[in-house]
C-alpha positions as MATLAB code, in Angstrom:
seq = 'XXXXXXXXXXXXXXXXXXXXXXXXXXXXXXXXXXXXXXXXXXXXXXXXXXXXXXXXXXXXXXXXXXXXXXXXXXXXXXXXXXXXXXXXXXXXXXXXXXXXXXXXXXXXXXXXXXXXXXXXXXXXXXX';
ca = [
      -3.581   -8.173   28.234;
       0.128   -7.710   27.913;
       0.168  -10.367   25.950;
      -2.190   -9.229   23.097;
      -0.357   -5.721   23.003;
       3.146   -7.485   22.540;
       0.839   -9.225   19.030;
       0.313   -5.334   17.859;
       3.812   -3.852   18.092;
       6.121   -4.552   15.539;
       9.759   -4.052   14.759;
      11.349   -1.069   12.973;
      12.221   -3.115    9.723;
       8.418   -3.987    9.780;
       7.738   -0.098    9.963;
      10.190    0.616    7.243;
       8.953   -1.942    4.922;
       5.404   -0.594    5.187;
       6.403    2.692    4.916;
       8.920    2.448    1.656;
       5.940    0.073   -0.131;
       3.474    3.300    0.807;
       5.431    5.833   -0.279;
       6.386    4.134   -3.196;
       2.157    3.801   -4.294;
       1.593    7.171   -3.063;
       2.516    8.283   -6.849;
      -1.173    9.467   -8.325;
      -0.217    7.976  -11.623;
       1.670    4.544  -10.811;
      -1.800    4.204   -8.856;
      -4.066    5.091  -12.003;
      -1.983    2.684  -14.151;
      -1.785   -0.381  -11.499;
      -6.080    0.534  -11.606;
      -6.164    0.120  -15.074;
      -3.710   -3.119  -14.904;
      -6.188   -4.497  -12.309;
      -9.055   -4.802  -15.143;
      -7.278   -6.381  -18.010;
      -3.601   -6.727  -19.557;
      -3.611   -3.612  -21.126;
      -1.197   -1.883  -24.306;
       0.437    0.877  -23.462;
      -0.854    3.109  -25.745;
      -4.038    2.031  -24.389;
      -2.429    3.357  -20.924;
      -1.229    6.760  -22.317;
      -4.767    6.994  -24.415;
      -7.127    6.045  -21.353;
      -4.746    8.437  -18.530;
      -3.800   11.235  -21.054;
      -0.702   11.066  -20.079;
       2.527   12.216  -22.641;
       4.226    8.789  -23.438;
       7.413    9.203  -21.557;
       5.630    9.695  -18.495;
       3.808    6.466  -19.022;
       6.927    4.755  -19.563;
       8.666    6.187  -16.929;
       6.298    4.883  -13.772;
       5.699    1.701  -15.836;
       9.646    0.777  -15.500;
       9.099    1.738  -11.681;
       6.487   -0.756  -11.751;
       8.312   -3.578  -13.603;
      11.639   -2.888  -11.326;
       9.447   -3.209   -8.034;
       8.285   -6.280   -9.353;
       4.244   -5.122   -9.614;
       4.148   -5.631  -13.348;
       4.877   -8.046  -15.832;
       5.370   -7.207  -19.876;
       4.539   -8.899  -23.182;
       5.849   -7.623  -26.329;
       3.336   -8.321  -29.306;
       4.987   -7.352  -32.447;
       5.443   -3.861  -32.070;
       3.067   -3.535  -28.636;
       3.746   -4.344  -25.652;
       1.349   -5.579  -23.103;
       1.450   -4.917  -19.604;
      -0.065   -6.782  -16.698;
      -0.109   -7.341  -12.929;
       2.542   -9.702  -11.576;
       0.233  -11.611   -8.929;
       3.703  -12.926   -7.086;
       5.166   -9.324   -6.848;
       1.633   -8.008   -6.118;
       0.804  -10.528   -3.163;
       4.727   -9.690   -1.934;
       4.623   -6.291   -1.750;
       1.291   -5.560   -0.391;
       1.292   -8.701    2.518;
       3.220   -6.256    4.719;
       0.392   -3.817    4.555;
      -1.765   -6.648    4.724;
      -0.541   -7.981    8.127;
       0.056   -4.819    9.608;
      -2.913   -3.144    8.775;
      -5.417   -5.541    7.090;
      -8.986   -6.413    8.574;
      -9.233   -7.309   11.925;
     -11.341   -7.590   15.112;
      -9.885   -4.968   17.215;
      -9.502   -5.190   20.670;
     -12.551   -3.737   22.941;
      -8.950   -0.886   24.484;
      -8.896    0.089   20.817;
     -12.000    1.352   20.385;
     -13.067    5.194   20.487;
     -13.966    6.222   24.094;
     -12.394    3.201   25.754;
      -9.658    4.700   27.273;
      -9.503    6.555   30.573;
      -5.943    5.999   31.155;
      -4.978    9.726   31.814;
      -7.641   10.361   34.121;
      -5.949    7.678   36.504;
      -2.891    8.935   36.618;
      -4.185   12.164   37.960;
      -3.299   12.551   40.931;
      -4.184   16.322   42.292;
      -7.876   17.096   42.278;
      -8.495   19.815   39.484;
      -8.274   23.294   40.842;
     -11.496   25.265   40.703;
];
């Protein structure tokens, strides 16, 4: 049994990985966009048109995006074309992925399993 808990703990730059990629989706609107991006390339005036969002706002979380390596862009003449980056995609959500993806958990994790506490007590409850 020890040997399956040592699996589920992780180090602190695991932890702080997670947690930086998290708080760095947590934005509502860098989430709407990447939801959008996960249809179809899309223009961004097709982003600011379909989020009703002012255009500097758009642009602002989609440089975000391109500097964390989540988006790609195309320019088109005058338009430019944005879509996911499936490299920076798979990259930055794998940590989640591994920490926290789908898996069988272990019959200890499961609600009512424990009764840990009530075998370290040691005085009888007082009536």
């Amino acid at each position: 049994m020890a040997a399956e808990r040592a699996v589920a703990i992780r180090d602190d730059a695991d932890f702080d990985s997670v947690v930086e990629t998290l708080r760095f989706l947590s934005d509502r609107n860098r989430l709407r966009i990447l939801s959008l991006l996960m249809d179809s390339e899309t223009c961004v005036c097709e982003i600011i048109d379909e989020l009703e969002l002012p255009q500097p706002l758009v642009s602002y979380h989609l440089r975000k995006l391109r500097d964390a390596g989540l988006v790609r862009a195309r320019r088109k003449a005058q338009w430019i074309y944005y879509s996911i980056d499936p490299d920076g995609w798979h990259a930055i959500v794998t940590p989640i992925h591994v920490m926290f993806g789908p898996i069988d958990l272990p019959d200890t994790a499961h609600y009512g399993s424990s009764s840990r506490c009530d075998a370290l007590r040691l005085v009888p409850p007082v009536e």
